[in-house]
C-alpha positions in Angstrom: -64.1 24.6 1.1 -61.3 27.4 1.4 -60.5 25.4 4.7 -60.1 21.8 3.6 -58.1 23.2 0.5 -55.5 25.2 2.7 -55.8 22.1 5.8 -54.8 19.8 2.9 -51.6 21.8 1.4 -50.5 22.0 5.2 -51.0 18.5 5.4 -48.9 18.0 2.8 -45.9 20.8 2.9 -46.2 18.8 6.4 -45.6 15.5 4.9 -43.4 16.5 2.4 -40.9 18.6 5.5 -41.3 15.0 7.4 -39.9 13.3 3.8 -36.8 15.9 3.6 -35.9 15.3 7.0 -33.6 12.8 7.8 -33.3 13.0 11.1 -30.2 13.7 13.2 -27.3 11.7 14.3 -24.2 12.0 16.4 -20.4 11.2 14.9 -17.7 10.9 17.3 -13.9 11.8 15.7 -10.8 13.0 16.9 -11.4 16.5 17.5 -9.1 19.3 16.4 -7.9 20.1 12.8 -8.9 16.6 11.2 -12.6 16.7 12.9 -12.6 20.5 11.2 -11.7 19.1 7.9 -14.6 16.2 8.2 -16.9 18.9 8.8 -16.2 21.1 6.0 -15.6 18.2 3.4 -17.7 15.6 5.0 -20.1 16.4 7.1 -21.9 19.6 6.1 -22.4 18.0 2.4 -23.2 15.0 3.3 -26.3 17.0 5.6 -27.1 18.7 2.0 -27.3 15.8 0.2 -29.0 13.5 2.9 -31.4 16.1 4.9 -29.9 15.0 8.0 -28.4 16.7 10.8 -25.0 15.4 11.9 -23.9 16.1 15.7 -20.5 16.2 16.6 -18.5 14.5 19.4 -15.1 13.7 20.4 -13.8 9.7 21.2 -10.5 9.4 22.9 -10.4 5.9 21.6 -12.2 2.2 22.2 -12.5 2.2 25.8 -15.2 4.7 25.0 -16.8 2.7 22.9 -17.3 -0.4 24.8 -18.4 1.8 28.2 -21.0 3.0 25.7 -22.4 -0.2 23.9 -22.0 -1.6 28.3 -24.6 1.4 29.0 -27.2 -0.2 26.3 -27.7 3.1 25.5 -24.8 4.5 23.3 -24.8 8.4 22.6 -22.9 8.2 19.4 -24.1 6.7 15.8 -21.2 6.5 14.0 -17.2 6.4 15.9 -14.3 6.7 14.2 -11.3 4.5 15.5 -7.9 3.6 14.8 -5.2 0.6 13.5 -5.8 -2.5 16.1 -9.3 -0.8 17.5 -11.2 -1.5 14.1 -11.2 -5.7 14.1 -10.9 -5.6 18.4 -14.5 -3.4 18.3 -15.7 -6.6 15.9 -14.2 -9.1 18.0 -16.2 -7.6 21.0 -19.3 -7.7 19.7 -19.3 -3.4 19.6 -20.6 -3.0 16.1 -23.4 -2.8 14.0 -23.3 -5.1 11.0 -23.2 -2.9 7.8 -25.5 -3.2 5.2 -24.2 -4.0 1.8 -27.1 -2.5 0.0 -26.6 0.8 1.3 -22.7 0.8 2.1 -21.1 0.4 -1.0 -17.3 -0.5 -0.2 -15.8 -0.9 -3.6 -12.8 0.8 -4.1 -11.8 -0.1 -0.1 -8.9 -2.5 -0.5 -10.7 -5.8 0.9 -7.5 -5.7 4.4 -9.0 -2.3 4.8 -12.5 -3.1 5.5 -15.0 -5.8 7.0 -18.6 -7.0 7.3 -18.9 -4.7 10.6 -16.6 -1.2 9.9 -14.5 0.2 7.0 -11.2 2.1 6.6 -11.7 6.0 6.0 -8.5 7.7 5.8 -5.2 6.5 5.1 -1.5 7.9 6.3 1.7 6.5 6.8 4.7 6.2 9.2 8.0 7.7 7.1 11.5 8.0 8.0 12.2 11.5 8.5 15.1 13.7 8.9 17.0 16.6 9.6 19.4 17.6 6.4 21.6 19.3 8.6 22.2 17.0 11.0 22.9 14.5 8.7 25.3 15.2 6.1 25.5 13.5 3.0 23.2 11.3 1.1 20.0 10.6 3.6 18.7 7.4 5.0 16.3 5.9 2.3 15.0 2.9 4.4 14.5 1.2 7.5 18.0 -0.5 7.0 20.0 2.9 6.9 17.7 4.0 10.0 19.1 1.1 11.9 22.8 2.1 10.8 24.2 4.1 13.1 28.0 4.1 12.0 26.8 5.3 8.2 24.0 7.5 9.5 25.0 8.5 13.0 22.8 10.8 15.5 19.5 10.3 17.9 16.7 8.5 16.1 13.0 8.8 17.8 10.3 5.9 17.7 7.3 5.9 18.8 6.5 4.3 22.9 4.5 1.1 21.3 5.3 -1.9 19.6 2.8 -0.8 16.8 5.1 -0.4 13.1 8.4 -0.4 15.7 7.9 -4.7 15.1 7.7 -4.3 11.3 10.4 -1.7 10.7 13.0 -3.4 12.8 12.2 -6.6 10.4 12.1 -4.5 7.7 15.7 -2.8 8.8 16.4 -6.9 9.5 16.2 -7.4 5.7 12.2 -8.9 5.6 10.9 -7.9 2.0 7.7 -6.1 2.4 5.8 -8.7 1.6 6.7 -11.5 3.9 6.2 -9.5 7.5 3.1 -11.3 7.8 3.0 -13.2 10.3 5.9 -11.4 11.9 8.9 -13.1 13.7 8.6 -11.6 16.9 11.7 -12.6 18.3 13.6 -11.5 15.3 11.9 -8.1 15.5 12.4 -7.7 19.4 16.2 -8.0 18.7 16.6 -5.6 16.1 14.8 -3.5 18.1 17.5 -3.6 21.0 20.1 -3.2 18.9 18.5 0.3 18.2 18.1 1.3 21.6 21.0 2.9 22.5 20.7 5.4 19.7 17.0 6.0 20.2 16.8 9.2 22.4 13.5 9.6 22.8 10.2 7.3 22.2 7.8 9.9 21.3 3.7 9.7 22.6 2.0 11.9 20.8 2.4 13.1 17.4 2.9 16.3 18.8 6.1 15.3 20.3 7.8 13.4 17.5 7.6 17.1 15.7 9.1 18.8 18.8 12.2 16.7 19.3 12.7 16.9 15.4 12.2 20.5 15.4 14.3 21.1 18.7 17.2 19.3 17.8 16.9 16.1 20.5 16.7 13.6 18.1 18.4 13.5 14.0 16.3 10.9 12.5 12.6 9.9 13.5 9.7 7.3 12.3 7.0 9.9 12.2 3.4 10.3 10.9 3.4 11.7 7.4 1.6 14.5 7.9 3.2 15.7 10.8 6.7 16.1 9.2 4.7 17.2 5.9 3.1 20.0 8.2 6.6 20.7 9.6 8.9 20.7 6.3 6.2 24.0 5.1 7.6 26.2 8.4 11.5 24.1 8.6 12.6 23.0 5.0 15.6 21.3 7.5 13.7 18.9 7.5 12.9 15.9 5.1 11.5 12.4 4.4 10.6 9.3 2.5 8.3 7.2 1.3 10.3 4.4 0.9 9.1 1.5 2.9 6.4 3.4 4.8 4.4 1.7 6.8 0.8 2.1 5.7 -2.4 2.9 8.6 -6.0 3.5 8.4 -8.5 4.8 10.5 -12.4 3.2 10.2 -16.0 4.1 10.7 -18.2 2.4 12.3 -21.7 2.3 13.8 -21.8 1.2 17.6 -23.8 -1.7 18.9 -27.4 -0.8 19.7 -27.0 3.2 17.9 -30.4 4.8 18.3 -30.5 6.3 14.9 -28.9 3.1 12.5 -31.1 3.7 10.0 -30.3 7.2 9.1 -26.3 6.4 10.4 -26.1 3.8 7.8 -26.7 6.0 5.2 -24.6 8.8 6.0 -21.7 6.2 6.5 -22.5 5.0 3.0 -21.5 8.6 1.9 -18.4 9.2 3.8 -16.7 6.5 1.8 -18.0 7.4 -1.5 -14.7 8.1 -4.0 -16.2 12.3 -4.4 -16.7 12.8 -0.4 -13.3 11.0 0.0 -11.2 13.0 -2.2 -12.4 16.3 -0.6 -11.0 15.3 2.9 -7.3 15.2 1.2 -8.0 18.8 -0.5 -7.7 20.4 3.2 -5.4 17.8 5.2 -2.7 15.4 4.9 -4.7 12.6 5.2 -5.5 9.9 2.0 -8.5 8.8 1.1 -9.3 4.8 1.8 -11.3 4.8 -1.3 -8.9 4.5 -3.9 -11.4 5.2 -6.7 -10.9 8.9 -4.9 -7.8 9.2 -7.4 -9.7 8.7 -10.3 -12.3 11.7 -9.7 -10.5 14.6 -10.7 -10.5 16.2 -7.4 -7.4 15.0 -6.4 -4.2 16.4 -8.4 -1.1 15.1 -9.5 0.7 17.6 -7.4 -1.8 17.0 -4.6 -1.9 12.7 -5.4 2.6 12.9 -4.7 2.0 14.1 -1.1 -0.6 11.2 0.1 0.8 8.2 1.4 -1.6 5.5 -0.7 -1.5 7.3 -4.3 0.1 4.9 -7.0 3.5 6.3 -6.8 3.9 6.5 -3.4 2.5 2.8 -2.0 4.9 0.4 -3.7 7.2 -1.2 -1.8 5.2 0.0 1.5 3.7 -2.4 4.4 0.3 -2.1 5.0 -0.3 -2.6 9.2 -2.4 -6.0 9.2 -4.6 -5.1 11.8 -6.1 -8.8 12.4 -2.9 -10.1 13.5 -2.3 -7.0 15.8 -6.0 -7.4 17.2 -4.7 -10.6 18.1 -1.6 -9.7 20.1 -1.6 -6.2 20.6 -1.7 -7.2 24.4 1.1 -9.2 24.1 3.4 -7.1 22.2 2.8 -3.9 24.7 4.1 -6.1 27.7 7.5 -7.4 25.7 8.0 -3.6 24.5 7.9 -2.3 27.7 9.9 -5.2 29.3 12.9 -4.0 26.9 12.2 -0.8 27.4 12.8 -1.3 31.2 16.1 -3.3 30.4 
């Protein structure tokens, strides 16, 4: 009797282990800092609150993620990806569809998301500068960036036709609202008009801070959290939100993902307003969620240095990522063409 008893309580502290467990995926991010904060904001309570075990991995981009989906047999369960890479990993047929009665998107501003992925964080490209290079009032928009004989010095862009398009139209006099769908030709000549004055066309983001920080270059369209970063160690520095130009970053589940079941539900709490607003708490990153803002995790102090709070996103462009899925291709080969003249 003593036996059946104590075989039936393991039977059941087993059944009730196999119930808490929910299994184990992998997540492939960026590495570095930002992957550190998702782990201490994201990840690790989102393995509380689920009973799942979240492996880490590293993605250099989408070529990754199409090699993996080609294999049949992709290691990873969620990716992260960037800008264009979020609608082209649709287009290709890489994703998982996501499941509406788990993922709950509301609070994801509708250009921001889609059937198949979903924005996660948010920053922005700013016009930065340095306070002693320029004397004076400072360059408040992508107009003054363009003008050389008001604001002279070395500006830096970055090496892609990615925001350079909409800030030359926005230095061209386009309102905000009416970049969509860009004139191309327009942009590709305000763009040349720059080029003499652009000393440097940065490629990493680590770059753009070094040729601000070192001098080679007065004025620069920058990530906001790099300069942000840089202004707490060189108060030379400084920047604006005016007319930034607004990014996002997605999650989504590759095509085929082994564990989809338990991926889909750890998604669904990466995007949640609470898991959202922790991320911003340790890094100069936004939430996509804008229901984040309205938790009381975020302050007001904290909400004025985040690129999509209320105060700071009026009057900014947000990158329309279907159009540059579109003609990303197209665009890289006419940048480098001027470039090369």
């Amino acid at each position: 009797m003593k036996a059946k008893v104590l075989g039936g309580m393991i039977l059941a502290c087993a059944a009730a282990g196999a119930q808490a467990d929910g299994g184990s995926i992998t997540l492939a991010s960026w590495g570095g800092s930002f992957q550190k904060a998702q782990r201490e904001a994201w990840f690790t309570p989102a393995e509380k609150a689920l009973g799942v075990t979240i492996r880490e991995d590293t993605t250099s981009g989408l070529a990754d993620v199409r090699t993996q989906v080609a294999s049949g047999k992709p290691a990873w369960d969620i990716v992260q990806q960037g800008n264009q890479s979020c609608p082209l990993m649709e287009k290709e047929g890489l994703l998982e569809k996501l499941d509406p009665a788990i993922v709950d998107t509301t609070g994801i501003p509708d250009n921001m998301k889609s059937d198949y992925w979903v924005a996660d964080v948010v920053y922005g490209v700013v016009i930065s500068w340095n306070k002693e290079a320029l004397k004076g009032a400072p360059p408040q928009n992508w107009k003054d960036f363009w003008n050389t004989r008001e604001f002279p010095g070395m500006r830096s862009l970055r090496r892609s036709p990615l925001y350079n398009i909409e800030a030359a139209l926005l230095a061209d006099g386009v309102a905000p609202s009416d970049i969509y769908p860009p004139d191309v030709d327009r942009a590709f000549r305000k763009l040349a008009e720059l080029k003499p004055s652009v000393g440097a066309w940065w490629g990493s983001g680590a770059e753009s801070v070094q040729l601000m920080q070192h001098g080679e270059v007065d004025m620069s369209g920058i990530w906001n959290g790099r300069i942000q970063d840089l202004i707490t160690e060189d108060p030379r520095m400084g920047f604006s939100w005016n007319q930034q130009i607004v990014l996002y970053d997605c999650l989504a589940i590759p095509k085929g993902a082994k564990n989809k079941e338990a991926a889909m539900k750890v998604l669904a709490y990466l995007v949640k307003p609470e898991t959202q607003a922790r991320l911003s708490t340790l890094i100069n990153y936004a939430p996509a969620n804008e229901k984040a803002y309205e938790t009381g995790i975020i302050s007001p102090e904290l909400a004025a240095r985040l690129p999509n709070s209320p105060e700071n996103r009026a009057g900014a462009v947000v990158l329309d990522t279907q159009w540059w899925a579109q003609n990303y291709d197209a665009m890289s080969k006419r940048f480098d063409l001027m470039l090369q003249r």
